[in-house]
Each structure stands twice: as C-alpha cells, then as structure tokens.
N, CA, C and O atoms as CSV, one atom per row, in Angstrom:
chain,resi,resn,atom,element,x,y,z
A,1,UNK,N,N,0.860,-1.181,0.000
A,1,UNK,CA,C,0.000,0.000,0.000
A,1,UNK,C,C,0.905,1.243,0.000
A,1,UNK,O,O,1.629,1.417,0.980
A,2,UNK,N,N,0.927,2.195,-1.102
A,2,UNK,CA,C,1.773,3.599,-0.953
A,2,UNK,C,C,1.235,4.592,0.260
A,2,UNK,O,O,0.129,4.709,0.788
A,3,UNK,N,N,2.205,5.100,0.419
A,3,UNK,CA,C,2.145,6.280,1.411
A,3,UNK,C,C,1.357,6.980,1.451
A,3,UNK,O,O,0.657,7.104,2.456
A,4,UNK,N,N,1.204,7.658,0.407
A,4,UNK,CA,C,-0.378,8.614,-0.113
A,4,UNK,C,C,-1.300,7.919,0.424
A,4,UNK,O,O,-2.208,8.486,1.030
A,5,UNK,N,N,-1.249,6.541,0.308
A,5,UNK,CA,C,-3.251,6.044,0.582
A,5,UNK,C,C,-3.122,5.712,2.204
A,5,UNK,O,O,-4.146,5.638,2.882
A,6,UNK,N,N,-1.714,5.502,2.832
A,6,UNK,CA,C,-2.204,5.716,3.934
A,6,UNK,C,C,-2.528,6.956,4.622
A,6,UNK,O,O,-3.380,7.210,5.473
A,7,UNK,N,N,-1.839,7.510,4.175
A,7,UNK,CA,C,-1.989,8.602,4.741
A,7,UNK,C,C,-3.587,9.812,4.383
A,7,UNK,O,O,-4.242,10.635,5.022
A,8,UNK,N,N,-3.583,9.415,3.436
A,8,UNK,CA,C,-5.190,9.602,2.950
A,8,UNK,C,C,-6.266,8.944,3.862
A,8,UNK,O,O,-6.989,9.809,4.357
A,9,UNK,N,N,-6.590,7.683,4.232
A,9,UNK,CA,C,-7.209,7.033,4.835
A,9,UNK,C,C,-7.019,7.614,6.398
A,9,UNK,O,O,-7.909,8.005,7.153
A,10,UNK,N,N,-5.329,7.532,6.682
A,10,UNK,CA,C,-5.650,8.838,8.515
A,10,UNK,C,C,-6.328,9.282,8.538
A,10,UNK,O,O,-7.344,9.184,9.227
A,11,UNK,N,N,-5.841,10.397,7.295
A,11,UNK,CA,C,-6.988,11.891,7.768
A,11,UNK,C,C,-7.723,11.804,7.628
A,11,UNK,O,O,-8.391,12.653,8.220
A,12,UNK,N,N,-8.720,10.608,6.602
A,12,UNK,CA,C,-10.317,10.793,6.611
A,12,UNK,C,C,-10.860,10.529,7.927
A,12,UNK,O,O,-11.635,11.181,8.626
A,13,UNK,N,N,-10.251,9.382,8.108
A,13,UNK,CA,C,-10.568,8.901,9.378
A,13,UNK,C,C,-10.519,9.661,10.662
A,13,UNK,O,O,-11.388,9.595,11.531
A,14,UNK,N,N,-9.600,10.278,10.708
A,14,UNK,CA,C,-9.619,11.279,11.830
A,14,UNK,C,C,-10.225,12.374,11.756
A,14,UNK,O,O,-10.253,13.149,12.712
A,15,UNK,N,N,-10.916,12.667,10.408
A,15,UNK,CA,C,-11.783,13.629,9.959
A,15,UNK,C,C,-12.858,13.023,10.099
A,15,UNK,O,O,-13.716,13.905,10.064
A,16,UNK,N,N,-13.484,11.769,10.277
A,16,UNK,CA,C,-14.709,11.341,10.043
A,16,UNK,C,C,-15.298,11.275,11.349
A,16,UNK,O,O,-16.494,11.484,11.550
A,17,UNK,N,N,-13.947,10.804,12.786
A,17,UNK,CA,C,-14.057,10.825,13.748
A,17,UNK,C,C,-14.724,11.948,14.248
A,17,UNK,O,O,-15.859,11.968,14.724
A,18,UNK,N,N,-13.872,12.970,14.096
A,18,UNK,CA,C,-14.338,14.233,14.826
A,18,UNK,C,C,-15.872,14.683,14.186
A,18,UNK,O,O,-16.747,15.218,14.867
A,19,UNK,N,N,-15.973,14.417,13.034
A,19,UNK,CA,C,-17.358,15.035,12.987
A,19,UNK,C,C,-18.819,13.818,13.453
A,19,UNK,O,O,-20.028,14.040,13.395
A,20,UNK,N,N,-18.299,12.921,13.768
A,20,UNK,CA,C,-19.218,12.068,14.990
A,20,UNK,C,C,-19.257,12.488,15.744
A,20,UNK,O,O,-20.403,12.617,16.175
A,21,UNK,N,N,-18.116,13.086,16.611
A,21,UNK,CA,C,-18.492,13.090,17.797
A,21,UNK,C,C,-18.940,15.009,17.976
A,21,UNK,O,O,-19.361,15.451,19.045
A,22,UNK,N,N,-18.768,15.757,16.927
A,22,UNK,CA,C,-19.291,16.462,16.505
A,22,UNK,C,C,-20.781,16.807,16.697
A,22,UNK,O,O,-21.361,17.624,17.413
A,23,UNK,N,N,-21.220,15.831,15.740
A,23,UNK,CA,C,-22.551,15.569,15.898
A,23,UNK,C,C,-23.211,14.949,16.978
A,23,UNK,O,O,-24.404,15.176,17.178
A,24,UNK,N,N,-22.457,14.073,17.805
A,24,UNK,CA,C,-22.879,13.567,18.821
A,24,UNK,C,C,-23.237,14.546,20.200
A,24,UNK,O,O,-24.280,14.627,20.849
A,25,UNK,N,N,-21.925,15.246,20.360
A,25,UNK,CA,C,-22.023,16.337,21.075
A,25,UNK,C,C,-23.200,17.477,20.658
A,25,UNK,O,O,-23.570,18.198,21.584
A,26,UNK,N,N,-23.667,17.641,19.647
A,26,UNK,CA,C,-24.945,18.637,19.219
A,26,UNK,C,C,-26.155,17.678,19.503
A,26,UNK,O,O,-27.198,18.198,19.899
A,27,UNK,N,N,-26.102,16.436,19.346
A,27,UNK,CA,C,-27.535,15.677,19.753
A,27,UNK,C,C,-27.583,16.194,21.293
A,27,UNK,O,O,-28.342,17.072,21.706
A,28,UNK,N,N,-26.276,15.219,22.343
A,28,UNK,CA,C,-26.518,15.801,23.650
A,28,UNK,C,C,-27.036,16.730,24.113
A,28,UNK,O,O,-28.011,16.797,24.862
A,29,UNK,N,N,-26.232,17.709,23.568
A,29,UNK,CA,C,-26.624,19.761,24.186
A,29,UNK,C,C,-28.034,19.476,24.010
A,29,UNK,O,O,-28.796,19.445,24.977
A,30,UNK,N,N,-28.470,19.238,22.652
A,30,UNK,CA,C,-29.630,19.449,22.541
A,30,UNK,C,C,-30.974,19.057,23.586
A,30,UNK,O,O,-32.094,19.566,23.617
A,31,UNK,N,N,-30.492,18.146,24.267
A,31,UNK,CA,C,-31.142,16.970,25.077
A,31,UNK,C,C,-31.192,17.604,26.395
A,31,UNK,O,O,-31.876,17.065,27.264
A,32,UNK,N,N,-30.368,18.992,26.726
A,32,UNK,CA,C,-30.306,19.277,27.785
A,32,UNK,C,C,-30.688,20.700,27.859
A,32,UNK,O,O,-30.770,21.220,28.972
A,33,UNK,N,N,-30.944,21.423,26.731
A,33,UNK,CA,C,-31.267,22.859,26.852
A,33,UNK,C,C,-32.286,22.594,27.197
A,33,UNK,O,O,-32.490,21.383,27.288
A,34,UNK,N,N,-33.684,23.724,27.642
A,34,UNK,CA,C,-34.365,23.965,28.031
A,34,UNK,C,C,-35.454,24.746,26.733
A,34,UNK,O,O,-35.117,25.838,26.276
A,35,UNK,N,N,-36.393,24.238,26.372
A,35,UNK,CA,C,-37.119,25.217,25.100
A,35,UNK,C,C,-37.635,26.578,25.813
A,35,UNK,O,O,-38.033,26.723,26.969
A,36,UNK,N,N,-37.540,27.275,25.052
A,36,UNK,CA,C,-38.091,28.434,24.664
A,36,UNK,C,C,-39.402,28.816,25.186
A,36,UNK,O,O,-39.726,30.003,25.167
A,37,UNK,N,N,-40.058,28.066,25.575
A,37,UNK,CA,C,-41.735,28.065,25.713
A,37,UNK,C,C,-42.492,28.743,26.691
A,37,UNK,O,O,-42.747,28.283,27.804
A,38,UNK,N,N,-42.848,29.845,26.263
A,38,UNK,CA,C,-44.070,30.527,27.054
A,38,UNK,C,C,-45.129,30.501,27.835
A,38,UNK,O,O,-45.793,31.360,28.416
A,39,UNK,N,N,-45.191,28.361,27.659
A,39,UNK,CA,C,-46.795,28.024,28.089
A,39,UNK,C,C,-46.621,28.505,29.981
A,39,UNK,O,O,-45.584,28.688,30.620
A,40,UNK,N,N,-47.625,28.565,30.299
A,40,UNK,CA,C,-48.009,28.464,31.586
A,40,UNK,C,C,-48.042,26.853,32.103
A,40,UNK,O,O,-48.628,25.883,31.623
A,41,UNK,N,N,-47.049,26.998,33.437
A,41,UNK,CA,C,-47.307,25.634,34.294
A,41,UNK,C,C,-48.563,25.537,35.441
A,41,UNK,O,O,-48.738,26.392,36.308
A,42,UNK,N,N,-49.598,24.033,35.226
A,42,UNK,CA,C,-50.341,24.467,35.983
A,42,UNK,C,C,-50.663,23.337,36.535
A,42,UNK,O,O,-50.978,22.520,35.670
A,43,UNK,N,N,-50.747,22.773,37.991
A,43,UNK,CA,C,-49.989,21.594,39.051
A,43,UNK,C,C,-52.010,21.996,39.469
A,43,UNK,O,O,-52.603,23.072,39.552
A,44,UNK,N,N,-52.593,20.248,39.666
A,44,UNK,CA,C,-54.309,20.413,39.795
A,44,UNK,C,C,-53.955,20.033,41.247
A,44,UNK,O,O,-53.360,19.020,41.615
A,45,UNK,N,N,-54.396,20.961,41.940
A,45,UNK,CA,C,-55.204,20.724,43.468
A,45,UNK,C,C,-56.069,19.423,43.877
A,45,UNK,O,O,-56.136,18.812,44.943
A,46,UNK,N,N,-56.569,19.270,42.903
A,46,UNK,CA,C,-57.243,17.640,42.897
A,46,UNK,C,C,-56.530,16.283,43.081
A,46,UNK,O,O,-56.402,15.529,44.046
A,47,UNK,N,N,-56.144,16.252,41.891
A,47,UNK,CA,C,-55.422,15.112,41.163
A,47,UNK,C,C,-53.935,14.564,41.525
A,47,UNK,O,O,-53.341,13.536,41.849
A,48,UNK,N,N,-53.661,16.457,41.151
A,48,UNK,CA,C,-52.264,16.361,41.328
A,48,UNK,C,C,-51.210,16.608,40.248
A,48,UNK,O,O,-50.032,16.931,40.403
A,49,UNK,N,N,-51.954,16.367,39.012
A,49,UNK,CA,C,-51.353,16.239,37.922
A,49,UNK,C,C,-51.194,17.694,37.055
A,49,UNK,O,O,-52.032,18.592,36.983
A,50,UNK,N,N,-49.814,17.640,36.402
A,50,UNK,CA,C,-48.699,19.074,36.112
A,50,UNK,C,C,-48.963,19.103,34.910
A,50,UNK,O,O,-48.545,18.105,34.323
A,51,UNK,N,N,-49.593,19.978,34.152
A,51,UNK,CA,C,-49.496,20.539,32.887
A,51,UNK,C,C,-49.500,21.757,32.372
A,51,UNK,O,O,-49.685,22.726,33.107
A,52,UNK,N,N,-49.276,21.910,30.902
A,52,UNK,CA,C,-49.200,23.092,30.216
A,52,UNK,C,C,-50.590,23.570,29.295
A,52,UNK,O,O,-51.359,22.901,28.604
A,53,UNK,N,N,-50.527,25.592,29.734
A,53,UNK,CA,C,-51.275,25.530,28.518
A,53,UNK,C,C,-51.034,26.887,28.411
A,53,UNK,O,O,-50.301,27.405,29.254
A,54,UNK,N,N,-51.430,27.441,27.683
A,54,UNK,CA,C,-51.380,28.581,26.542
A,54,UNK,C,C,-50.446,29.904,27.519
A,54,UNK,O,O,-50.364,29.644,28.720
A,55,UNK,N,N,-49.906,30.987,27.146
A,55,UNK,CA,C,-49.692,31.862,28.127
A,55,UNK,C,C,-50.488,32.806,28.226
A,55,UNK,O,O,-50.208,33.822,28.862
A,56,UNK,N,N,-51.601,32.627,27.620
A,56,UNK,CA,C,-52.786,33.823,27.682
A,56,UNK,C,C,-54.168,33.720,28.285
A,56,UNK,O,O,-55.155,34.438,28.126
A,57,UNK,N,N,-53.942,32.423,29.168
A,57,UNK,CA,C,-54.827,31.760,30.150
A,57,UNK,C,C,-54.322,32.250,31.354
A,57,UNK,O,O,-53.169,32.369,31.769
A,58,UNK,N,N,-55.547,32.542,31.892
A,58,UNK,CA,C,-55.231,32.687,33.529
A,58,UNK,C,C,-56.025,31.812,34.504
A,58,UNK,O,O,-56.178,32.418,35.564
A,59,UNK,N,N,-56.611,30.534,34.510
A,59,UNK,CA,C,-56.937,29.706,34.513
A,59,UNK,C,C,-57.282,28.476,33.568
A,59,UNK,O,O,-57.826,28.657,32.479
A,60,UNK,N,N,-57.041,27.589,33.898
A,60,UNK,CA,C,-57.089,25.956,32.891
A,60,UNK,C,C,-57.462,24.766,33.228
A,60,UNK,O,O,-56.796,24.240,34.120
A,61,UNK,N,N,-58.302,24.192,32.799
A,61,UNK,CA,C,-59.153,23.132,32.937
A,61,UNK,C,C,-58.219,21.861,33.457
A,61,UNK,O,O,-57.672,21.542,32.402
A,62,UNK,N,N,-57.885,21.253,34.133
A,62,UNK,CA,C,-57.227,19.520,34.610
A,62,UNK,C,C,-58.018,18.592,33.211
A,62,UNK,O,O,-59.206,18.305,33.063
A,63,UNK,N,N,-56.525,18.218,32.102
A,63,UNK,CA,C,-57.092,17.425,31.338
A,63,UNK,C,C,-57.511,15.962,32.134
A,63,UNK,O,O,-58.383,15.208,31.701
A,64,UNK,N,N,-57.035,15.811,32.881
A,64,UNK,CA,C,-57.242,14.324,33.887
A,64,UNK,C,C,-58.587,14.443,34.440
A,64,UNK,O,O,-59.466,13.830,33.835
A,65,UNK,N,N,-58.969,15.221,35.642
A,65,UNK,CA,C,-60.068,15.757,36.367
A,65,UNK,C,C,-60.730,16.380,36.119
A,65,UNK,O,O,-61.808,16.059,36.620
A,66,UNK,N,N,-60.811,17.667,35.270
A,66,UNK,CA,C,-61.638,18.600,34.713
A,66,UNK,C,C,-61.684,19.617,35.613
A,66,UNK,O,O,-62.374,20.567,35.245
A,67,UNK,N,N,-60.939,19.760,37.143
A,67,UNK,CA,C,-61.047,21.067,37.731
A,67,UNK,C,C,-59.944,22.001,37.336
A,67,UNK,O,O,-58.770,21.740,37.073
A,68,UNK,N,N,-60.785,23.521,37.358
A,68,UNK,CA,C,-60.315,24.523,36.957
A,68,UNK,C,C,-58.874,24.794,38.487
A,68,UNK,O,O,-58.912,24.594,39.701
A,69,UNK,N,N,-57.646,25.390,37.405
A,69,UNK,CA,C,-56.792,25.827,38.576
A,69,UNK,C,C,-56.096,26.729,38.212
A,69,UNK,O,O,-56.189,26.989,37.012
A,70,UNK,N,N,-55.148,27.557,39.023
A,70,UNK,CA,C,-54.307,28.863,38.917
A,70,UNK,C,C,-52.980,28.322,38.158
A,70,UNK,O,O,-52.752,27.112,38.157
A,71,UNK,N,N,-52.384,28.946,37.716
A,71,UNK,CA,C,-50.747,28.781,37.223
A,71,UNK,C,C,-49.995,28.448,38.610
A,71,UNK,O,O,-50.083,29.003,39.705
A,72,UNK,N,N,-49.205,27.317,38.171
A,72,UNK,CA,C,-47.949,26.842,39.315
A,72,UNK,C,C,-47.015,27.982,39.535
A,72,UNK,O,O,-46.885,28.506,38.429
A,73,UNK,N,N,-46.395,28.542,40.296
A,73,UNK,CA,C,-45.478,29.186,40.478
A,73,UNK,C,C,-44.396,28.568,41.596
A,73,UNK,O,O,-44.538,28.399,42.807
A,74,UNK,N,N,-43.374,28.322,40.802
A,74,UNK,CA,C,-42.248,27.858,41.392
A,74,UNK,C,C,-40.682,28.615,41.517
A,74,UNK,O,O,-39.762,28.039,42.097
C-alpha cells in the first residue's frame, strides 16, 4: 500500500471521527437545553397532575379531572 493512501485514509478517518463526535455532542446539548416556551405551568389541586397551557390563560381546565386551577409558580 503507498504512502499517499495511507496517509489519505488517517486523515479521513480522523476527519470522520471528529465530525461524529461532533454531531454527537450537538444531539446531547440538545437533550439538555431547556425550550423556549411561554406556556403556563399548571400543578391540579385535585389530582395532582402538572401541565401546560397557553400563556394567555389565567386559569385551565385539569385534562385528567376537569377542575379549573391557577398557574404553578415555582
């Protein structure tokens, strides 16, 4: 095998490497930021159960229970 093709084959390879883990590292982050989202958090007095809804609600129905409750504030 000549020199050229090994040496061709390194660098891809060590070029192919880094952009795995490249990409791997952008899946992670991704997995750990936090979105953007405006909704209102809202935790039912009833039930118990934590959900989202619109940010232009100031009260929201328990999709589980159906009682009306205030925004969570935490």
């Amino acid at each position: 095998m000549p020199l050229e093709q090994i040496i061709f084959i390194y660098v891809f390879g060590l070029l192919g490497a880094l952009a795995l883990l490249a990409l791997w590292n952008e899946h992670r982050r991704r997995g750990f930021e936090t979105l953007n989202n405006d909704d209102k958090v809202f935790r039912c007095n009833r039930c118990g159960m934590v959900y989202t809804d619109d940010s232009d609600v100031d009260r929201s129905r328990c999709p589980q229970c159906g009682r009306t409750n205030d925004p969570f504030e935490y």
